[in-house]
N, C-alpha and C positions, 0 to 999 in steps of 0.2 A: 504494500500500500504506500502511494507519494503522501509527503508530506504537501501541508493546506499551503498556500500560498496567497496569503491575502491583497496582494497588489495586482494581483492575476485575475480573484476573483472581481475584484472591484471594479476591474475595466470591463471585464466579459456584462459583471451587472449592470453597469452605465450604459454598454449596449444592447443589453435584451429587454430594457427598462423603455428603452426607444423602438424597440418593436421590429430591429432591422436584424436583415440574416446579411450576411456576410462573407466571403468567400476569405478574407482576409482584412488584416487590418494597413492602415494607413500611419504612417510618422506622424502627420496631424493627428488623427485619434488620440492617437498613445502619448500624445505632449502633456506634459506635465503629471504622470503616472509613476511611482517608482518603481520602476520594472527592471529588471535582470537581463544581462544582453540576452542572454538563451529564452526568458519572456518573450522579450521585443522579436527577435526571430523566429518564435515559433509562432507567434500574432501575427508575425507579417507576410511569414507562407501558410498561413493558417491549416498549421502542421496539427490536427485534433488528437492524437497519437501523443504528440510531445506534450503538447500542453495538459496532456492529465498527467502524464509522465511529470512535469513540474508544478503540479498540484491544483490544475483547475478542479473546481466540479463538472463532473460529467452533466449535470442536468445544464449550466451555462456554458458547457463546450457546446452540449445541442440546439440549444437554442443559438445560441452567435450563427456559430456554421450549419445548421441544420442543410443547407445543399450541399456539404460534402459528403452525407451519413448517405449512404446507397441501400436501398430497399432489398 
């Protein structure tokens, strides 16, 4: 099990709070976020694999990226 990542979560909830899906994030997004370069890069290939790996929630890994999860 990763450990919680509370900088991680906090962006993913500031975007699922706005209701948008996302294939990846943007350097604007992530401005002023204290995020970890391996955050920031896994945000910004919205790599959903890594980011639980660095302790997102899976329920706001799916919501951000919900079009990368294949049925």
């Amino acid at each position: 099990m990763s450990k919680i990542s509370y900088p991680l979560n906090k962006i993913l909830t500031a975007i699922a709070r706005q209701h948008l899906l996302k294939d990846a994030l943007t350097d604007e997004e992530m401005a002023g976020h204290e995020l970890g370069d391996a955050e920031r890069a896994a945000l910004k290939a919205g790599d959903i694999v890594r980011l639980y790996e660095l302790g997102a929630n899976p329920y706001l890994i799916r919501r951000v990226f919900r079009r990368r999860f294949t049925i």
